[in-house]
N, CA, C and O atoms as a GROMACS GRO file, in nm:
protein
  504
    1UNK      N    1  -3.255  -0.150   0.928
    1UNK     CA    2  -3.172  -0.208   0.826
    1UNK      C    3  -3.207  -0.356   0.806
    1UNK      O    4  -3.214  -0.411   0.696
    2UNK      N    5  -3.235  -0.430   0.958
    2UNK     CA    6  -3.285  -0.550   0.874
    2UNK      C    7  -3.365  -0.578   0.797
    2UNK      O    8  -3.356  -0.659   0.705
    3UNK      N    9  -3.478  -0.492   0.840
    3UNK     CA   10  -3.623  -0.491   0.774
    3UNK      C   11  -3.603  -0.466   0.687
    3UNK      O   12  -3.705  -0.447   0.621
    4UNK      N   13  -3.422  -0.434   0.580
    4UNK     CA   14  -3.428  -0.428   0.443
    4UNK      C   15  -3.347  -0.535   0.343
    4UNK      O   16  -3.298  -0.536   0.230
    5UNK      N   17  -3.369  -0.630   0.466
    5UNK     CA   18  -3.259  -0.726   0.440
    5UNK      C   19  -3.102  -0.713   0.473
    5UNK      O   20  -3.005  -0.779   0.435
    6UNK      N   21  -3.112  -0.626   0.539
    6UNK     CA   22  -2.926  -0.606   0.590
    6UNK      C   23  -2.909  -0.696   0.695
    6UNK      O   24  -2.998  -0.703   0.780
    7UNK      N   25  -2.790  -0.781   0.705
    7UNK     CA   26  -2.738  -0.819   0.793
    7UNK      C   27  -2.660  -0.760   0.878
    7UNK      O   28  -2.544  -0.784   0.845
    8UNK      N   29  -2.665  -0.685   0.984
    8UNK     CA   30  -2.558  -0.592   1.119
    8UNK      C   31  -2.489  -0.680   1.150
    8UNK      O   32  -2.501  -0.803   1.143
    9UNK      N   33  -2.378  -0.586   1.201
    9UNK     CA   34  -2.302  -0.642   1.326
    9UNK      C   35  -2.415  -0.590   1.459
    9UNK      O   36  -2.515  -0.518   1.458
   10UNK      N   37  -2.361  -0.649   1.540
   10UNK     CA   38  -2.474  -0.653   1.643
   10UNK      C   39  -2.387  -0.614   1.794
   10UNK      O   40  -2.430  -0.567   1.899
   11UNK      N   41  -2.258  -0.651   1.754
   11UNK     CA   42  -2.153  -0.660   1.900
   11UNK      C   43  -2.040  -0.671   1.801
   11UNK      O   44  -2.035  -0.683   1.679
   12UNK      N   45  -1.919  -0.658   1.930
   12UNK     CA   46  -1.781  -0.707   1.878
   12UNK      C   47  -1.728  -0.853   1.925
   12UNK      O   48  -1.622  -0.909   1.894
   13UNK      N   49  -1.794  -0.883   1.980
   13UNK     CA   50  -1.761  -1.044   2.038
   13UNK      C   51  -1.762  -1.112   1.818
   13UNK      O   52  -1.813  -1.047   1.727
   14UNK      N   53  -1.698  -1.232   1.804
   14UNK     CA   54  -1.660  -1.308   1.740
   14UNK      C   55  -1.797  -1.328   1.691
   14UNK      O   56  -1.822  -1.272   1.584
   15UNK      N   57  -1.894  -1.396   1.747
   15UNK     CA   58  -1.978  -1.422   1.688
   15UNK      C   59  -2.097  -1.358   1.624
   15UNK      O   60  -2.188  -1.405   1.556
   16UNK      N   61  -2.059  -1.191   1.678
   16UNK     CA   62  -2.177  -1.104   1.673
   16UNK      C   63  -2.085  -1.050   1.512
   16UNK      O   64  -2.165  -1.004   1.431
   17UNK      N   65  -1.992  -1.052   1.481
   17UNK     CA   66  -1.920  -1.015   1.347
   17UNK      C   67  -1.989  -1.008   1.235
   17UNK      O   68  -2.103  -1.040   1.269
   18UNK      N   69  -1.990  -0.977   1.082
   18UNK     CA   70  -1.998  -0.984   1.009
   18UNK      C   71  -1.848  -1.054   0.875
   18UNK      O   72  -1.786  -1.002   0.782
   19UNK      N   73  -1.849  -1.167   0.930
   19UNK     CA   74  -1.719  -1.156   0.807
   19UNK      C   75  -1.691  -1.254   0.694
   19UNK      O   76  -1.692  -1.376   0.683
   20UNK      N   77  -1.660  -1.119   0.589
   20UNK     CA   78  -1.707  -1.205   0.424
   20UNK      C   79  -1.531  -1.219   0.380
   20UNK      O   80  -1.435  -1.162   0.433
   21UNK      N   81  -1.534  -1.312   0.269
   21UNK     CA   82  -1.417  -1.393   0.211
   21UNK      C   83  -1.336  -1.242   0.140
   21UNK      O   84  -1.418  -1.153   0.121
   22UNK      N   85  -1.256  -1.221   0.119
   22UNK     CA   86  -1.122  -1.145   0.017
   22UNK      C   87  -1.054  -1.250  -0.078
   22UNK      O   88  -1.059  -1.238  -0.200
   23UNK      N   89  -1.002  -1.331  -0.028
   23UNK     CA   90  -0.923  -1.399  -0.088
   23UNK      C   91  -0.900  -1.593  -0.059
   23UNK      O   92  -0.836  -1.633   0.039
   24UNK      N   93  -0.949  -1.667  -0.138
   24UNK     CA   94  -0.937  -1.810  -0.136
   24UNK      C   95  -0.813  -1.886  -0.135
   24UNK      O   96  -0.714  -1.846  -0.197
   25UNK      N   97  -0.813  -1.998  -0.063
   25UNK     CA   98  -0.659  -2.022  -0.070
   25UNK      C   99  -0.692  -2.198  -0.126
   25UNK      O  100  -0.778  -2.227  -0.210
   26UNK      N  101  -0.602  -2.298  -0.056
   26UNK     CA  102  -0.657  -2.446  -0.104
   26UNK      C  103  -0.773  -2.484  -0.110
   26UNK      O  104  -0.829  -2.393  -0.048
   27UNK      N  105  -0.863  -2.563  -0.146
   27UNK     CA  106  -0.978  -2.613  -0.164
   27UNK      C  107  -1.117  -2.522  -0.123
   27UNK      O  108  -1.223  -2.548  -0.066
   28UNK      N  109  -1.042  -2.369  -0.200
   28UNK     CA  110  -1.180  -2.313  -0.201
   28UNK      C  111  -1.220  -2.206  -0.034
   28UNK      O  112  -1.307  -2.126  -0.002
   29UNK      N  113  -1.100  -2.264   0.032
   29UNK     CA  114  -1.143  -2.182   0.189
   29UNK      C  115  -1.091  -2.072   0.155
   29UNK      O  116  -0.997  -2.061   0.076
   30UNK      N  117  -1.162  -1.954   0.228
   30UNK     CA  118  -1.164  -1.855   0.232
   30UNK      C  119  -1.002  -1.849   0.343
   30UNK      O  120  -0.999  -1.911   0.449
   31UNK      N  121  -0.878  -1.763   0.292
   31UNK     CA  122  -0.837  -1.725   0.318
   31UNK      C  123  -0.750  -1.616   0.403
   31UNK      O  124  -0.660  -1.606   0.486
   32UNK      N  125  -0.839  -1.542   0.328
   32UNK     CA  126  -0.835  -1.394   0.398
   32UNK      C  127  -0.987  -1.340   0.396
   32UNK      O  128  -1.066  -1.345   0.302
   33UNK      N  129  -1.010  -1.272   0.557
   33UNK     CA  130  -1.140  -1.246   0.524
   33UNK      C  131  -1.170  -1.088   0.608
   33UNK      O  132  -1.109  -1.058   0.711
   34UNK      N  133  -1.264  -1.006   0.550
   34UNK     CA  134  -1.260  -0.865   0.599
   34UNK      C  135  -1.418  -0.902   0.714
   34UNK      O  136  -1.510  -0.983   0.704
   35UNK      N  137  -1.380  -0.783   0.827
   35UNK     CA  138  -1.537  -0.761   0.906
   35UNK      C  139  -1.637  -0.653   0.816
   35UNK      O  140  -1.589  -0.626   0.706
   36UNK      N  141  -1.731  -0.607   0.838
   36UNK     CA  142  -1.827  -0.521   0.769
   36UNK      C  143  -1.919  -0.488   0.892
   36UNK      O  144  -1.951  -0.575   0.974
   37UNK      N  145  -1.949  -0.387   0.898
   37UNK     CA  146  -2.055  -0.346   1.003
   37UNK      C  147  -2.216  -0.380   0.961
   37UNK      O  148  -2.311  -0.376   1.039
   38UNK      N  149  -2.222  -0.410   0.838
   38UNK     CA  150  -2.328  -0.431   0.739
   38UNK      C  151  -2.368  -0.474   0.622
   38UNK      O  152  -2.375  -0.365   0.565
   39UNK      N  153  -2.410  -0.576   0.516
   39UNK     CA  154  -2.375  -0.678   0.446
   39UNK      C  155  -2.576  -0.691   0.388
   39UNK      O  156  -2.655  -0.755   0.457
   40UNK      N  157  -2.618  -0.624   0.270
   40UNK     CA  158  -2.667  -0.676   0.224
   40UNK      C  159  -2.661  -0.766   0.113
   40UNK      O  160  -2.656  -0.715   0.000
   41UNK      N  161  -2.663  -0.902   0.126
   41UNK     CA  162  -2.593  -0.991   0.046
   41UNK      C  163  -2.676  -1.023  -0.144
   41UNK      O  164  -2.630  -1.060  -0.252
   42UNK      N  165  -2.802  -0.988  -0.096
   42UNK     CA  166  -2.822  -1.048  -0.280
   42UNK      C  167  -2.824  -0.932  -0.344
   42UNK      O  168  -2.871  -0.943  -0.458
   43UNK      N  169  -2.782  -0.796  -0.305
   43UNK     CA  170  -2.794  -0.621  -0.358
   43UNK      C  171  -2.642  -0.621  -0.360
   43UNK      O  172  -2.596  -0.558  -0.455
   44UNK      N  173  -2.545  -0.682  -0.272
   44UNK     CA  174  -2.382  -0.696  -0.279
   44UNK      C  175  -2.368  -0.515  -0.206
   44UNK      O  176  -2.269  -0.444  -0.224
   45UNK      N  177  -2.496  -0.472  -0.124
   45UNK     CA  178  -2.432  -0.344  -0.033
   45UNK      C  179  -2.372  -0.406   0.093
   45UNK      O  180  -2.411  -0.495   0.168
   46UNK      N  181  -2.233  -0.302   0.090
   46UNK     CA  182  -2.118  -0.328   0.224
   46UNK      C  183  -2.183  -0.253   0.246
   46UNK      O  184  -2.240  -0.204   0.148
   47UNK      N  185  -2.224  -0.182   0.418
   47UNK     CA  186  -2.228  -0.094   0.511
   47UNK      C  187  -2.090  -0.100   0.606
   47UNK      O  188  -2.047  -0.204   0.657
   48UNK      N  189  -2.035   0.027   0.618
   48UNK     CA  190  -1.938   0.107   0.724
   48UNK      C  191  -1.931   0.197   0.771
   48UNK      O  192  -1.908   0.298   0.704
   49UNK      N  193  -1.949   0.203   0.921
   49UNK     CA  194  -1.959   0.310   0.962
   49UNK      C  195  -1.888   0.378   1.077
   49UNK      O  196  -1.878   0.322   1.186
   50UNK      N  197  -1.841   0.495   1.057
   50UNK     CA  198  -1.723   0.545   1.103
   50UNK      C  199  -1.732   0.652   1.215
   50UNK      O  200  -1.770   0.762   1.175
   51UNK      N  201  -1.708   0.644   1.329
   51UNK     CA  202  -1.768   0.703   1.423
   51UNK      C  203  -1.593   0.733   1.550
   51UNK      O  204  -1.496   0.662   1.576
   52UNK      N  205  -1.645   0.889   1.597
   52UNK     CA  206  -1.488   0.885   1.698
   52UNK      C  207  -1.395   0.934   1.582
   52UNK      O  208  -1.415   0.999   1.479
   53UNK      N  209  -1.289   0.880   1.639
   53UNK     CA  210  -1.176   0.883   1.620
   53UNK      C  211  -1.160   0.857   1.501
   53UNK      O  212  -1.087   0.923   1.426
   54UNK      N  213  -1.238   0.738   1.460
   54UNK     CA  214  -1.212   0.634   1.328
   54UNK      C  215  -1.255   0.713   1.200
   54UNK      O  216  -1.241   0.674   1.084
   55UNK      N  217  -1.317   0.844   1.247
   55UNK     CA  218  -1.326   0.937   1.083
   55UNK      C  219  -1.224   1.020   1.109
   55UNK      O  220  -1.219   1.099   1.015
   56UNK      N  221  -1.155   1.039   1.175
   56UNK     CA  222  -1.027   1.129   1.171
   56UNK      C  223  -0.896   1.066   1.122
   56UNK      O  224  -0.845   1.146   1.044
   57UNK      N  225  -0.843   0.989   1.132
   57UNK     CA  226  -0.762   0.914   1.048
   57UNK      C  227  -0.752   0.852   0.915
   57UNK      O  228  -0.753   0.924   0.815
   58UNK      N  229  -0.745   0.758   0.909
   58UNK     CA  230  -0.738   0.736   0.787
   58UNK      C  231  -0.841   0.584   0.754
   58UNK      O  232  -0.805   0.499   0.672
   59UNK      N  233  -0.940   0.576   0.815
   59UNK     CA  234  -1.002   0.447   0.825
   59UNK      C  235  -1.106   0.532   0.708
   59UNK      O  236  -1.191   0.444   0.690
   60UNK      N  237  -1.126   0.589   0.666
   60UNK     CA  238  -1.212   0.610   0.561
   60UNK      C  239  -1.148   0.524   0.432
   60UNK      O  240  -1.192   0.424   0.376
   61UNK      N  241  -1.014   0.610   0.405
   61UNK     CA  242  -0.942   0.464   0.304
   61UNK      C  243  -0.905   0.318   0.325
   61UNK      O  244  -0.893   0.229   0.241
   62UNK      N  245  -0.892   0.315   0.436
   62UNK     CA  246  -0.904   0.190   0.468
   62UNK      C  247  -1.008   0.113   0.458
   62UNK      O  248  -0.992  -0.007   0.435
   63UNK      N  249  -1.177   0.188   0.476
   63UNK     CA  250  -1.271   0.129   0.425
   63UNK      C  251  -1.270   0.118   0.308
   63UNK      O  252  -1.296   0.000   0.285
   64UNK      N  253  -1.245   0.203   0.157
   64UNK     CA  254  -1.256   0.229   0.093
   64UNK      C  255  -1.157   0.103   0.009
   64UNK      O  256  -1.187   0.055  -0.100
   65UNK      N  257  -1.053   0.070   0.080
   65UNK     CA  258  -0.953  -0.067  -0.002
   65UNK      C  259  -0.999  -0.170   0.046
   65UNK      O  260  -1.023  -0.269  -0.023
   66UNK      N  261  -1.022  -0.162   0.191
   66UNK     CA  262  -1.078  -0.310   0.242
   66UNK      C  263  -1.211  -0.398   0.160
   66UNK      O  264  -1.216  -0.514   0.119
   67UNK      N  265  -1.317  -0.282   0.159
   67UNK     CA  266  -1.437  -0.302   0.099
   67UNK      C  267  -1.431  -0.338  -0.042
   67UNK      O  268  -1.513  -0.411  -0.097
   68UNK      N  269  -1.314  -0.277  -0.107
   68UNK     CA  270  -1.324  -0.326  -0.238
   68UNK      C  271  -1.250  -0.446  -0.278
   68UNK      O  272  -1.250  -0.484  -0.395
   69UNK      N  273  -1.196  -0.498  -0.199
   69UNK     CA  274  -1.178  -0.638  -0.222
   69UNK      C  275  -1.204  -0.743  -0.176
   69UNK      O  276  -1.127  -0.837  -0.195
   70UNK      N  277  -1.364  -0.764  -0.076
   70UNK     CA  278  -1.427  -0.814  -0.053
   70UNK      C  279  -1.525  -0.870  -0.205
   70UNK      O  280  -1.580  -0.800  -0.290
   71UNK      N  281  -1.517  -1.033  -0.193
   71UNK     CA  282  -1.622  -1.064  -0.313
   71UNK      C  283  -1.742  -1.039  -0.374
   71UNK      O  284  -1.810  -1.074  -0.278
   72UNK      N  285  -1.806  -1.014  -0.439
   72UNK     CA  286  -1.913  -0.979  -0.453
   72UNK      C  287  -1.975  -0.834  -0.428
   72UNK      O  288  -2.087  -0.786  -0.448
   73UNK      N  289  -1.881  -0.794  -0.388
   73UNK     CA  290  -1.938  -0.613  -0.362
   73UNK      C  291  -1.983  -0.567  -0.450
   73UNK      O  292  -1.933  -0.613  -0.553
   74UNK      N  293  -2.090  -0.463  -0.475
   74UNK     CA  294  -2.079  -0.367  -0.547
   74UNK      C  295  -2.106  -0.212  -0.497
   74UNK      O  296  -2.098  -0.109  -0.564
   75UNK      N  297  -2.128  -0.223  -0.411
   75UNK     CA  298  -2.230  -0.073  -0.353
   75UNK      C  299  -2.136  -0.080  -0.221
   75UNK      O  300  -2.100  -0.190  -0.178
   76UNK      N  301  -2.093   0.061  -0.147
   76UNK     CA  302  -2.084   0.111  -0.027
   76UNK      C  303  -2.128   0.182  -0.021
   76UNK      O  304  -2.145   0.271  -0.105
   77UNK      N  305  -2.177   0.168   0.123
   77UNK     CA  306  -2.291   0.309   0.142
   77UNK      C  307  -2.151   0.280   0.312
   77UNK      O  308  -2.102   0.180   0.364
   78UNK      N  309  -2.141   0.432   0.340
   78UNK     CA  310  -2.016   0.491   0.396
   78UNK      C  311  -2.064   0.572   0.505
   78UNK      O  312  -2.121   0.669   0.456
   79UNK      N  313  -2.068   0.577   0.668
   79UNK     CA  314  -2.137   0.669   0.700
   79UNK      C  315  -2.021   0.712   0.770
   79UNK      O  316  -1.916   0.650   0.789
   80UNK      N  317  -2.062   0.850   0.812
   80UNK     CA  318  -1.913   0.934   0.912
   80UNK      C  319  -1.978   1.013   0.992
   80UNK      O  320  -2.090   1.031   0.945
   81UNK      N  321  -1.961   1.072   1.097
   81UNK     CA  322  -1.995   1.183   1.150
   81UNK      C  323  -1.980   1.288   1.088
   81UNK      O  324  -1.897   1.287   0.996
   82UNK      N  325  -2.043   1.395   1.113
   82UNK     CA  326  -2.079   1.526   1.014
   82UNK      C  327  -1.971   1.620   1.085
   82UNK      O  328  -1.915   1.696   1.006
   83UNK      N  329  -1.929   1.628   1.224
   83UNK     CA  330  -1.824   1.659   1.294
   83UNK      C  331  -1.776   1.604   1.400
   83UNK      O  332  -1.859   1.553   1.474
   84UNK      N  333  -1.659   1.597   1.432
   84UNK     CA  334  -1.600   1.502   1.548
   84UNK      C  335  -1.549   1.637   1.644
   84UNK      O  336  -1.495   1.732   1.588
   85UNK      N  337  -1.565   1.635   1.750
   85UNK     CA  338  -1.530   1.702   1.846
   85UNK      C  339  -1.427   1.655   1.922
   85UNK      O  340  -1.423   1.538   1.883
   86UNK      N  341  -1.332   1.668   2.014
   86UNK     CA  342  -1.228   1.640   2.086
   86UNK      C  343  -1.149   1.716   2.157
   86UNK      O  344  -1.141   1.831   2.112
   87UNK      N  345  -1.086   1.693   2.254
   87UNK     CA  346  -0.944   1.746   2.350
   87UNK      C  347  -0.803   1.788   2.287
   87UNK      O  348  -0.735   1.710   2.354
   88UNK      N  349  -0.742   1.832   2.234
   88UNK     CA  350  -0.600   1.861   2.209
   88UNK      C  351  -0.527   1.917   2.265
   88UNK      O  352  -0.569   2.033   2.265
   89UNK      N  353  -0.414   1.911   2.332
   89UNK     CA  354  -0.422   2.006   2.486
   89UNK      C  355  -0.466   2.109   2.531
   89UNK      O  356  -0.429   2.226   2.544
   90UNK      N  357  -0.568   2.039   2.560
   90UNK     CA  358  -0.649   2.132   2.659
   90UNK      C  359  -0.761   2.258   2.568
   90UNK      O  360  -0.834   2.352   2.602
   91UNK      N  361  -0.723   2.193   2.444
   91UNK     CA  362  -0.816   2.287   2.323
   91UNK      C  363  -0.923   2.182   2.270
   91UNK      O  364  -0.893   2.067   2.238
   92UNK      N  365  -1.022   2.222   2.266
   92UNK     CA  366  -1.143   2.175   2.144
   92UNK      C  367  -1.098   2.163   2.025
   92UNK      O  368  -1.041   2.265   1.986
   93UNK      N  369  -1.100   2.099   1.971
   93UNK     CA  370  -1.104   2.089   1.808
   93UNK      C  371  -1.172   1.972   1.772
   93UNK      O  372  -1.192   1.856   1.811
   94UNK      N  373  -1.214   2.093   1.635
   94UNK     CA  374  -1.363   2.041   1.533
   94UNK      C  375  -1.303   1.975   1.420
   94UNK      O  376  -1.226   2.032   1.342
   95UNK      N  377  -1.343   1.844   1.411
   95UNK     CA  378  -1.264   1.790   1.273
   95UNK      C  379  -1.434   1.786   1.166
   95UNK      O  380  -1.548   1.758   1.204
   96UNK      N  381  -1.401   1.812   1.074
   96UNK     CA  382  -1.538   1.825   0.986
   96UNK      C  383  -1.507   1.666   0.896
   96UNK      O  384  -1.442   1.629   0.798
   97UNK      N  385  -1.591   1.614   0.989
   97UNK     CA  386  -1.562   1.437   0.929
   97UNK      C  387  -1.625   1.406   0.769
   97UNK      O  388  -1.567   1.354   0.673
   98UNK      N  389  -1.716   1.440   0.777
   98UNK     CA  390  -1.794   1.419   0.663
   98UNK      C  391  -1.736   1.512   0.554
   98UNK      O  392  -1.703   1.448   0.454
   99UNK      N  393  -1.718   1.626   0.547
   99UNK     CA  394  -1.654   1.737   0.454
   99UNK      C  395  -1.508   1.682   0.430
   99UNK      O  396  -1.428   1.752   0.367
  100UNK      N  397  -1.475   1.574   0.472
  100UNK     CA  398  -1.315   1.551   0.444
  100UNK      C  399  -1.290   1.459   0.408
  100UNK      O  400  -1.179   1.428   0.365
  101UNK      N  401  -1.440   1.352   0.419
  101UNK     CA  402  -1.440   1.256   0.368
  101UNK      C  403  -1.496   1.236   0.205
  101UNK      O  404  -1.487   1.158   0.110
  102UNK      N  405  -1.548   1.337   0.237
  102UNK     CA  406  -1.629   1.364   0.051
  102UNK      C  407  -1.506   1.436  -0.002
  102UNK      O  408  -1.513   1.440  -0.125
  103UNK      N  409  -1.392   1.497   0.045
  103UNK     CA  410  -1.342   1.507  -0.012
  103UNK      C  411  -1.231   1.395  -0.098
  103UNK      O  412  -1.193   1.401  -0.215
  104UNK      N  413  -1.200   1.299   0.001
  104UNK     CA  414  -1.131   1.232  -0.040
  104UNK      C  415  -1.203   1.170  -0.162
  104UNK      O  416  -1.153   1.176  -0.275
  105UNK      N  417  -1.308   1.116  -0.141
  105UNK     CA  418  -1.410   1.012  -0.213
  105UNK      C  419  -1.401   1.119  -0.340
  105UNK      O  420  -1.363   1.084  -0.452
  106UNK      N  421  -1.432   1.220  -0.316
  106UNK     CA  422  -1.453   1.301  -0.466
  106UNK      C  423  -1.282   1.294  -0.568
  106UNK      O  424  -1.266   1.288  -0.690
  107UNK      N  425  -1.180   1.297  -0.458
  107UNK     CA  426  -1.016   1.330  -0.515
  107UNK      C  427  -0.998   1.164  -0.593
  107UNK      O  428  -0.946   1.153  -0.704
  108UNK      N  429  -1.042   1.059  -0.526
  108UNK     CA  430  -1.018   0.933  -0.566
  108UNK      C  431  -1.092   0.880  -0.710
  108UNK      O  432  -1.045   0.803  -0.793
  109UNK      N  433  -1.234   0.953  -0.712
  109UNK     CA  434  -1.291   0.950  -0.826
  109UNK      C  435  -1.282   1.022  -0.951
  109UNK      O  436  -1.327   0.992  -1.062
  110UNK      N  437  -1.178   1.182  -0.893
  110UNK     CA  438  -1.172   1.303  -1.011
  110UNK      C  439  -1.044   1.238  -1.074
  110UNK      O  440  -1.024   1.226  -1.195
  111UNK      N  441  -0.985   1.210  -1.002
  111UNK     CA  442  -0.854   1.164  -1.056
  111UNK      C  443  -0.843   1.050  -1.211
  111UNK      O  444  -0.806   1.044  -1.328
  112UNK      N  445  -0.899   0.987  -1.115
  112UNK     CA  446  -0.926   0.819  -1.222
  112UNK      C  447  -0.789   0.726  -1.196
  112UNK      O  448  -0.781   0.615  -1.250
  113UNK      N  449  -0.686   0.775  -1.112
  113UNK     CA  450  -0.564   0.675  -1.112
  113UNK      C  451  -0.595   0.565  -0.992
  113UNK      O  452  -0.544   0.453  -1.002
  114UNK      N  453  -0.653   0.588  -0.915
  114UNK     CA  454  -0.714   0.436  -0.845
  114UNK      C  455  -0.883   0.474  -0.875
  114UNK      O  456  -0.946   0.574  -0.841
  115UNK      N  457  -0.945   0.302  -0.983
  115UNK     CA  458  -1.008   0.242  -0.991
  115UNK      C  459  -1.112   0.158  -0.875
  115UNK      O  460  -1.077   0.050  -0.826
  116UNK      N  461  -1.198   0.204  -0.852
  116UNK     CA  462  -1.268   0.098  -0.739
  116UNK      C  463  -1.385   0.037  -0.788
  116UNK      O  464  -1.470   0.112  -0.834
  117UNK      N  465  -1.411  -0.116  -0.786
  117UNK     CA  466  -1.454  -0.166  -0.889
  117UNK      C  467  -1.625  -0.141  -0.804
  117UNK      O  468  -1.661  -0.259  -0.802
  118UNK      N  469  -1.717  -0.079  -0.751
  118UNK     CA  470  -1.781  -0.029  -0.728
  118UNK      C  471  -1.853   0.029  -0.812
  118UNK      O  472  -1.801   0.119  -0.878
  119UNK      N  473  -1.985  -0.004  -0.833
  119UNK     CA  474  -2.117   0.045  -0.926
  119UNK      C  475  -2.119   0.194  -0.807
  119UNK      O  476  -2.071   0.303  -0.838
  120UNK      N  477  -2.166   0.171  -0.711
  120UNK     CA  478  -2.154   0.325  -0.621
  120UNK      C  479  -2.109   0.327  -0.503
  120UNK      O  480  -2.091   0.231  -0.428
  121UNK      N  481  -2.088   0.447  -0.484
  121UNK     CA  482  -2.078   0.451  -0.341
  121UNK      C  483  -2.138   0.597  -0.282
  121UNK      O  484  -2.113   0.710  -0.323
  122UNK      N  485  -2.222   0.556  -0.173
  122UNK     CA  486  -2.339   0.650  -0.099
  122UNK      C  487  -2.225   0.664   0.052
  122UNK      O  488  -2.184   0.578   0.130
  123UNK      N  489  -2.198   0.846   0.040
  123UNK     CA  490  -2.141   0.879   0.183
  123UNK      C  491  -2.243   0.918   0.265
  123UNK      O  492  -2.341   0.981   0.227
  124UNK      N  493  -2.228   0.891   0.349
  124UNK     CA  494  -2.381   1.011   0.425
  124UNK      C  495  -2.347   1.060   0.577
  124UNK      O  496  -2.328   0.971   0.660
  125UNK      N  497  -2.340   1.180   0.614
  125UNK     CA  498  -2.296   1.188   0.739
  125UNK      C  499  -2.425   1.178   0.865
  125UNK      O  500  -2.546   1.180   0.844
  126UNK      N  501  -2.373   1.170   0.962
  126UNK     CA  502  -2.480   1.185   1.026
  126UNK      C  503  -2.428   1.236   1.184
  126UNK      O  504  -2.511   1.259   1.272
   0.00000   0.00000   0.00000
């Protein structure tokens, strides 16, 4: 990814972060500001990627609002696991991460009642 000009997160320590402006407050400082796992800045692609737990809930929309009100965006490219595996007492269960996430992405776009100001967005499981 760098080699395409992407900027990573690299760690979760503070400094290994990625984090771009949302919202300006007095003299221009950035206010409110979101993390990104990935940030190509003169193409305006967010990278997020969703792994565990974090495609079973609801952090897909949460990427999906966070990212879009980050400045300058235009492109998410979205990654998820293709299936999440896990414990439930004492049972396996298969969450189909990626199939649930295209679904949403597809329900948010068939609809047309939330707008995401996004030229595209690339899901891809892996």
């Amino acid at each position: 990814m760098r080699a395409l000009g992407f900027d990573v997160e690299s760690g979760k320590q503070a400094s290994s972060r990625i984090t771009l402006p949302v919202l300006f407050g007095e003299q221009g400082e950035p206010r409110v500001r979101y993390d990104v796992d990935g940030v190509h800045r003169d193409l305006g692609i967010l990278l997020e990627i969703e792994a565990g737990r974090g495609a079973r809930g609801n952090a897909v929309y949460r990427d999906l609002i966070r990212t879009s009100l980050i400045v300058d965006a235009r492109f998410l490219a979205l990654g998820v696991m293709q299936t999440y595996r896990h414990l439930a007492s004492g049972k396996e269960v298969v969450v189909q991460s990626y199939r649930d996430s295209k679904d949403q992405v597809d329900a948010i776009f068939a609809s047309q009642r939330l707008r995401l100001p996004f030229e595209g967005i690339l899901l891809f499981g892996y």
